[in-house]
PyMOL Python script that loads the backbone (N, CA, C, O; Angstrom):
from pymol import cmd

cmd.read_pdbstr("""\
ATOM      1  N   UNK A   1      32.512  23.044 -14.719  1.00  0.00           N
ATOM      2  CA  UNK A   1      33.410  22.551 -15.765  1.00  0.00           C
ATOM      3  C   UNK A   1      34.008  21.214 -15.328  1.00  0.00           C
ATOM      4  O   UNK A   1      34.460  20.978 -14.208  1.00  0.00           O
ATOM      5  N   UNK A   2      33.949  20.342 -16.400  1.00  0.00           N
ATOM      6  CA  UNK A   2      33.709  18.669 -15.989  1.00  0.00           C
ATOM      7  C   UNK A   2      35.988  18.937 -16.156  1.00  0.00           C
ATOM      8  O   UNK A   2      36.567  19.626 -16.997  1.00  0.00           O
ATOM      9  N   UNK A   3      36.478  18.296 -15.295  1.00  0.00           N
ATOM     10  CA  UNK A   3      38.274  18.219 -15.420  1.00  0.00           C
ATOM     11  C   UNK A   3      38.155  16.949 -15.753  1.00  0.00           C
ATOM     12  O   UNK A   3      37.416  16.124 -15.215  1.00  0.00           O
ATOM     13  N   UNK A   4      39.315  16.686 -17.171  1.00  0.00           N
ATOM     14  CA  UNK A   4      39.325  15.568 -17.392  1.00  0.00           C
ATOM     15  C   UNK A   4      40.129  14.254 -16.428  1.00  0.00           C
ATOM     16  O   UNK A   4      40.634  14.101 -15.316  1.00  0.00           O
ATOM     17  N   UNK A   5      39.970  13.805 -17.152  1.00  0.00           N
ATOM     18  CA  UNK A   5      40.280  12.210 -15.728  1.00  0.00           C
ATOM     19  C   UNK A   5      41.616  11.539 -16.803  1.00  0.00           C
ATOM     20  O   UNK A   5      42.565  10.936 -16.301  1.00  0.00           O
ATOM     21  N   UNK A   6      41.542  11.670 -17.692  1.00  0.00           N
ATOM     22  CA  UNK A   6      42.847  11.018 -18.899  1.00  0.00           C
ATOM     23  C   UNK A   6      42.783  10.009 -18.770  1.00  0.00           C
ATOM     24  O   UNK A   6      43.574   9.291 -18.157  1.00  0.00           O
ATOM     25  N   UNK A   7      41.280   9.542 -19.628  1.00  0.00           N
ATOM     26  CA  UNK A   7      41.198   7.868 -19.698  1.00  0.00           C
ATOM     27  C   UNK A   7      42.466   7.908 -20.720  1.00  0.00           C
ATOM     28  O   UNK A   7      43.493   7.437 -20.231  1.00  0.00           O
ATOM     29  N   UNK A   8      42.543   8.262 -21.702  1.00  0.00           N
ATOM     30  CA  UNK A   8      43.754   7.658 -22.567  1.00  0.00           C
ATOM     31  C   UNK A   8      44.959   8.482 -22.811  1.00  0.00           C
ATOM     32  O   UNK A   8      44.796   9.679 -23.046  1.00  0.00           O
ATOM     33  N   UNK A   9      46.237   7.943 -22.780  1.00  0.00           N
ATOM     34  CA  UNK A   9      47.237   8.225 -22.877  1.00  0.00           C
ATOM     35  C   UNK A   9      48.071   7.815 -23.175  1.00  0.00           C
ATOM     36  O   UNK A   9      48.246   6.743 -22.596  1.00  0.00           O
ATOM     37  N   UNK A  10      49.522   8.277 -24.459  1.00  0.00           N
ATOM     38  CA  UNK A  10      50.247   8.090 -24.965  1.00  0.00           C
ATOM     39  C   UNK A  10      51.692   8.616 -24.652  1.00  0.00           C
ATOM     40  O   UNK A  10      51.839   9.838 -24.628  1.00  0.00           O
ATOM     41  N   UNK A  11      52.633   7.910 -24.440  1.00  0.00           N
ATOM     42  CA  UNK A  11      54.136   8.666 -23.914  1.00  0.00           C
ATOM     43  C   UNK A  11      54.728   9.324 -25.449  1.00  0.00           C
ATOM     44  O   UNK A  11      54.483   8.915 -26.584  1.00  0.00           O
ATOM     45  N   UNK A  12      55.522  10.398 -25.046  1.00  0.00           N
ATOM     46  CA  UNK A  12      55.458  11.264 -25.798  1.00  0.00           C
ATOM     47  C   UNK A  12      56.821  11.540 -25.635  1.00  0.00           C
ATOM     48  O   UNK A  12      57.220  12.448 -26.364  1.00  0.00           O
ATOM     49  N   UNK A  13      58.068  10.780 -24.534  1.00  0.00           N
ATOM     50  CA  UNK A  13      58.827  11.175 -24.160  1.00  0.00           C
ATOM     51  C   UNK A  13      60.230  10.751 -22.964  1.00  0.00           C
ATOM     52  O   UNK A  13      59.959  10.483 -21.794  1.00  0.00           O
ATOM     53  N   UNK A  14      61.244  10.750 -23.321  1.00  0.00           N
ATOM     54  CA  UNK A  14      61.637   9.846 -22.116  1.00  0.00           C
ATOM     55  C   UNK A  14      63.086  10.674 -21.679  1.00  0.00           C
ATOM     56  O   UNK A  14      63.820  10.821 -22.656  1.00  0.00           O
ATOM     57  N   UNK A  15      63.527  11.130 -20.650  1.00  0.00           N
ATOM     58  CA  UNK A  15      64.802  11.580 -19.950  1.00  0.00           C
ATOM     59  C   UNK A  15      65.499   9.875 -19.493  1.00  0.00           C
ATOM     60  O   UNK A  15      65.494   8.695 -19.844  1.00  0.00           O
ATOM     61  N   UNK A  16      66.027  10.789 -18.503  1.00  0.00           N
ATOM     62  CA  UNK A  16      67.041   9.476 -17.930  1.00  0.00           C
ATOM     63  C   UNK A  16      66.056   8.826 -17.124  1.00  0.00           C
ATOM     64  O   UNK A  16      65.818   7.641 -17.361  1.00  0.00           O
ATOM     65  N   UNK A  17      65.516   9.350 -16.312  1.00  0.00           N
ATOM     66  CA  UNK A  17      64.696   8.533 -15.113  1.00  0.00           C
ATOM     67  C   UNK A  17      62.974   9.016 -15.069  1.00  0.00           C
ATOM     68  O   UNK A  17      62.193   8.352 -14.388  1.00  0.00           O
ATOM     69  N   UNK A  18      62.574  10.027 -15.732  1.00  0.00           N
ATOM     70  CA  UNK A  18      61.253  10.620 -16.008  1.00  0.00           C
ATOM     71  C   UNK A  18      60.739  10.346 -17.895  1.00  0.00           C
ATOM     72  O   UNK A  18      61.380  10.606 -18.914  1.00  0.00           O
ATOM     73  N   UNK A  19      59.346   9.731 -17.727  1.00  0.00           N
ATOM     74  CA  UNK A  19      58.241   9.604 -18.747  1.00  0.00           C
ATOM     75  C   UNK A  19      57.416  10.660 -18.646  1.00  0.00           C
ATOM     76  O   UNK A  19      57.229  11.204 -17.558  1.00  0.00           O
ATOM     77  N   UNK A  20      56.812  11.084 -19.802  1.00  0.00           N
ATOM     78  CA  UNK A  20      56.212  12.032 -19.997  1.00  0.00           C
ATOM     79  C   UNK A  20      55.160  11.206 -20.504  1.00  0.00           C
ATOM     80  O   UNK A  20      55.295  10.060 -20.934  1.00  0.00           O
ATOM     81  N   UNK A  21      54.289  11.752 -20.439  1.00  0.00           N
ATOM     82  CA  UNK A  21      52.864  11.309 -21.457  1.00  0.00           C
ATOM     83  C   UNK A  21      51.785  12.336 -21.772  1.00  0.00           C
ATOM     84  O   UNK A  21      51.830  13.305 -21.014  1.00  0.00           O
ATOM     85  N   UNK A  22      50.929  12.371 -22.597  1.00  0.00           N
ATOM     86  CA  UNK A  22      50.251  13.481 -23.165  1.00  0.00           C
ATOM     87  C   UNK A  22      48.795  12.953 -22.831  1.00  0.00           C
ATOM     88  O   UNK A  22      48.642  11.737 -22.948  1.00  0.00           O
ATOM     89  N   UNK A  23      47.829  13.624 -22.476  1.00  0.00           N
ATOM     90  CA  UNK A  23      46.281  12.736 -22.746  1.00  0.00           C
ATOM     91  C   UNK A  23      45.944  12.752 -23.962  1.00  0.00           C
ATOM     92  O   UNK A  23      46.415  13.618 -24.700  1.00  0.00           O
ATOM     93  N   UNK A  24      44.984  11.722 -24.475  1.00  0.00           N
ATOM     94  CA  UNK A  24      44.948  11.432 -26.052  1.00  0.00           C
ATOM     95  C   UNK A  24      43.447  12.739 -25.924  1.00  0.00           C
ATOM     96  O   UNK A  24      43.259  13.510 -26.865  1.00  0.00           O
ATOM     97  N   UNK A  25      42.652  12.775 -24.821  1.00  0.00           N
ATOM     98  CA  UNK A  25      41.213  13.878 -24.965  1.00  0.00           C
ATOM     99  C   UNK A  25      41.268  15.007 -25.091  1.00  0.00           C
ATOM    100  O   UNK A  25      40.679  15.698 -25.922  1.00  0.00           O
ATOM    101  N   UNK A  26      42.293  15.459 -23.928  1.00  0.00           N
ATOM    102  CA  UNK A  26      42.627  17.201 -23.689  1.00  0.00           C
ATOM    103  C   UNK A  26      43.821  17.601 -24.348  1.00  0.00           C
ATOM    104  O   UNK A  26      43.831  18.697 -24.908  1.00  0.00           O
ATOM    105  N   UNK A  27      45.040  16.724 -24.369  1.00  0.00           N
ATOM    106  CA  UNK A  27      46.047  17.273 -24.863  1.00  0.00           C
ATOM    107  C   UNK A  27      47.104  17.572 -23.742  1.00  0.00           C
ATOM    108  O   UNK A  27      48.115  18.110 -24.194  1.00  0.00           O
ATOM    109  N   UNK A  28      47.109  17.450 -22.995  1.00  0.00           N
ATOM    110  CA  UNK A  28      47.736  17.546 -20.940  1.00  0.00           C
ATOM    111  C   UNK A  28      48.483  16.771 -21.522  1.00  0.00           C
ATOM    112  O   UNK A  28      48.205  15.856 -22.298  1.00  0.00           O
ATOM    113  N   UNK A  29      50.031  17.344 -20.929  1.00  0.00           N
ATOM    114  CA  UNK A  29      51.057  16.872 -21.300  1.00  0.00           C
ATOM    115  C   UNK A  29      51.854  16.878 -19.467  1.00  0.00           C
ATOM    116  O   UNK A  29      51.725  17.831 -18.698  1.00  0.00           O
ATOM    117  N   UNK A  30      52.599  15.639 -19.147  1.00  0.00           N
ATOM    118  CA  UNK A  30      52.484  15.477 -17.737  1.00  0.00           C
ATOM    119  C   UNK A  30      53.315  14.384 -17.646  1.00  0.00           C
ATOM    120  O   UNK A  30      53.128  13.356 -18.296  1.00  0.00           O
ATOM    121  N   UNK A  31      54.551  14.608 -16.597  1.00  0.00           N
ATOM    122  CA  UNK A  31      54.858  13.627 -16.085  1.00  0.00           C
ATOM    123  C   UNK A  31      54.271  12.092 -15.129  1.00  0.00           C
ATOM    124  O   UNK A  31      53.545  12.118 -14.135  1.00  0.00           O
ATOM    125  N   UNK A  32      54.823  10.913 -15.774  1.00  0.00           N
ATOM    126  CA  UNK A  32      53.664   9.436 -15.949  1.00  0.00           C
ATOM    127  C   UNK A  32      53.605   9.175 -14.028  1.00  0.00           C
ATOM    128  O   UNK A  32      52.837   8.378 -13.489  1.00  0.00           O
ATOM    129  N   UNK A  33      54.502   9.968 -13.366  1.00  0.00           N
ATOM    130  CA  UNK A  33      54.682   9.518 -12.129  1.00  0.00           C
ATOM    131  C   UNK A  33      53.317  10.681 -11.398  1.00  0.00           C
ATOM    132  O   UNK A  33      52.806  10.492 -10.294  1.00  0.00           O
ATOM    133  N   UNK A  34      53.091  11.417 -11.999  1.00  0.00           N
ATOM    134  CA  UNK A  34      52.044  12.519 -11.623  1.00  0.00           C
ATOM    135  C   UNK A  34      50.838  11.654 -12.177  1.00  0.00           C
ATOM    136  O   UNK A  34      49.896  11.376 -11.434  1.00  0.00           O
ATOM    137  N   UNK A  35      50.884  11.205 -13.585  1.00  0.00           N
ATOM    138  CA  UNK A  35      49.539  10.447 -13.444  1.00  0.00           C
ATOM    139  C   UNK A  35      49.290   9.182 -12.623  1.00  0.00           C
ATOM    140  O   UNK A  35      48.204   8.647 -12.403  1.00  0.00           O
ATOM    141  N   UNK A  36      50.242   8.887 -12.299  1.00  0.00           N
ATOM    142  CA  UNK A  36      49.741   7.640 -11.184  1.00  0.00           C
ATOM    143  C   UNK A  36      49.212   8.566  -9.664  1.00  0.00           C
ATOM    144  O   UNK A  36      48.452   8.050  -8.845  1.00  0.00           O
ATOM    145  N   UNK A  37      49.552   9.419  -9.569  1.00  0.00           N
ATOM    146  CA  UNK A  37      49.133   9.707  -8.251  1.00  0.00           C
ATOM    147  C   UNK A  37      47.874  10.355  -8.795  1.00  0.00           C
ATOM    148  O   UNK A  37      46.905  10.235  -8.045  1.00  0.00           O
ATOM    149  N   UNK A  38      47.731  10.798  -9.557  1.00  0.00           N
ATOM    150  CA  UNK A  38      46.536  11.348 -10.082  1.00  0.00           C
ATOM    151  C   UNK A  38      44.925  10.036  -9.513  1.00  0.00           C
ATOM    152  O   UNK A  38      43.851   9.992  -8.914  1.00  0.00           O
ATOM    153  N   UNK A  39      45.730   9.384 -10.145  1.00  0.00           N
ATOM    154  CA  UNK A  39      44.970   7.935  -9.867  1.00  0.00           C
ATOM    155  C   UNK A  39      44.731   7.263  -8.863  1.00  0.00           C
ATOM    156  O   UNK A  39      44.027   6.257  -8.781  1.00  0.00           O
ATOM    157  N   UNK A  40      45.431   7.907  -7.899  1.00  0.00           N
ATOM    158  CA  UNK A  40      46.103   7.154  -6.060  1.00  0.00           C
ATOM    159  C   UNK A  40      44.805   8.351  -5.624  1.00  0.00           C
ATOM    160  O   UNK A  40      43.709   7.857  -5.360  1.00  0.00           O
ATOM    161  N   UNK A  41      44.927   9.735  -5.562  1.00  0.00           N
ATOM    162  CA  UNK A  41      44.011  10.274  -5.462  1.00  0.00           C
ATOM    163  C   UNK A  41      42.706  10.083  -5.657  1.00  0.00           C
ATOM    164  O   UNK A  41      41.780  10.054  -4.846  1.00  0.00           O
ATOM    165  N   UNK A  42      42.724   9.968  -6.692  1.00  0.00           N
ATOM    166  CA  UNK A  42      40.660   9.212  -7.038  1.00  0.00           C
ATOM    167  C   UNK A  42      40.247   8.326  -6.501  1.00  0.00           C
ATOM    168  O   UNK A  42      39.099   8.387  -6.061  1.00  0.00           O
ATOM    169  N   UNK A  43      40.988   7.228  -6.342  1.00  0.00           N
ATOM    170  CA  UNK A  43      40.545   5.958  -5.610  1.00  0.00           C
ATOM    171  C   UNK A  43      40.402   6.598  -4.367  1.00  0.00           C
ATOM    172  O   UNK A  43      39.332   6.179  -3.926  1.00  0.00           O
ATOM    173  N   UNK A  44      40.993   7.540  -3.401  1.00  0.00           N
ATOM    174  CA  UNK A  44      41.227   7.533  -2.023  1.00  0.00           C
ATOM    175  C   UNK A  44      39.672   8.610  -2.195  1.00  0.00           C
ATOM    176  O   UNK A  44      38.837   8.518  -1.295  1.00  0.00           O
ATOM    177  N   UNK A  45      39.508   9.206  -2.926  1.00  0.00           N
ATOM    178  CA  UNK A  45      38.334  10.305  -2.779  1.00  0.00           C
ATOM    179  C   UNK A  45      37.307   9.515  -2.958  1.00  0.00           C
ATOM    180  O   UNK A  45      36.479   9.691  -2.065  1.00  0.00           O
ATOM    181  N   UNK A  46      36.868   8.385  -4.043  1.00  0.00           N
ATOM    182  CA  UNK A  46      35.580   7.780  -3.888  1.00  0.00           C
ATOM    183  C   UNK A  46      35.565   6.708  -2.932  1.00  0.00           C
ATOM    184  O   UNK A  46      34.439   6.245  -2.752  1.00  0.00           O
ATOM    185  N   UNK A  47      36.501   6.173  -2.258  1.00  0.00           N
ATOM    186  CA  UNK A  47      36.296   5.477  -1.212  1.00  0.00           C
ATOM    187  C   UNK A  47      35.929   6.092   0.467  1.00  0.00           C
ATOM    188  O   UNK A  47      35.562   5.563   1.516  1.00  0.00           O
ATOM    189  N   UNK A  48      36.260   7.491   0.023  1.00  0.00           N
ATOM    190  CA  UNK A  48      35.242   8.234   1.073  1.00  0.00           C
ATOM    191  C   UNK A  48      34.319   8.227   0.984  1.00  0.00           C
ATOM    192  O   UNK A  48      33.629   7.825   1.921  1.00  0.00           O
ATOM    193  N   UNK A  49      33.647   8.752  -0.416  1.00  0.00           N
ATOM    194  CA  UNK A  49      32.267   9.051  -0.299  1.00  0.00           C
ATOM    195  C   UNK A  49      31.454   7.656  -0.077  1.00  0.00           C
ATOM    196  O   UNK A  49      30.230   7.670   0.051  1.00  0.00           O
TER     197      UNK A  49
END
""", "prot")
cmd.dss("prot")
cmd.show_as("cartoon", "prot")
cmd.util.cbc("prot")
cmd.orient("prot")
């Protein structure tokens, strides 16, 4: 089962100091500071392989 990667995304949301954003593919609803590491992660995994 392919996990999506959340090419696209829309904020959906804002507190005092936390963004929320939703993926526009799956529907994953997620704090924007989790998708950056999401992203810090991938880069660090294909620069292993």
């Amino acid at each position: 089962m392919n996990q999506c990667k959340h090419p696209r995304v829309q904020i959906v949301s804002r507190d005092e100091d936390t963004e929320y954003v939703e993926c526009l593919e799956c529907g994953d609803v997620f704090e924007s500071s989790e998708f950056k590491d999401m992203a810090i992660e991938e880069r660090a995994q294909s620069e292993e392989a």
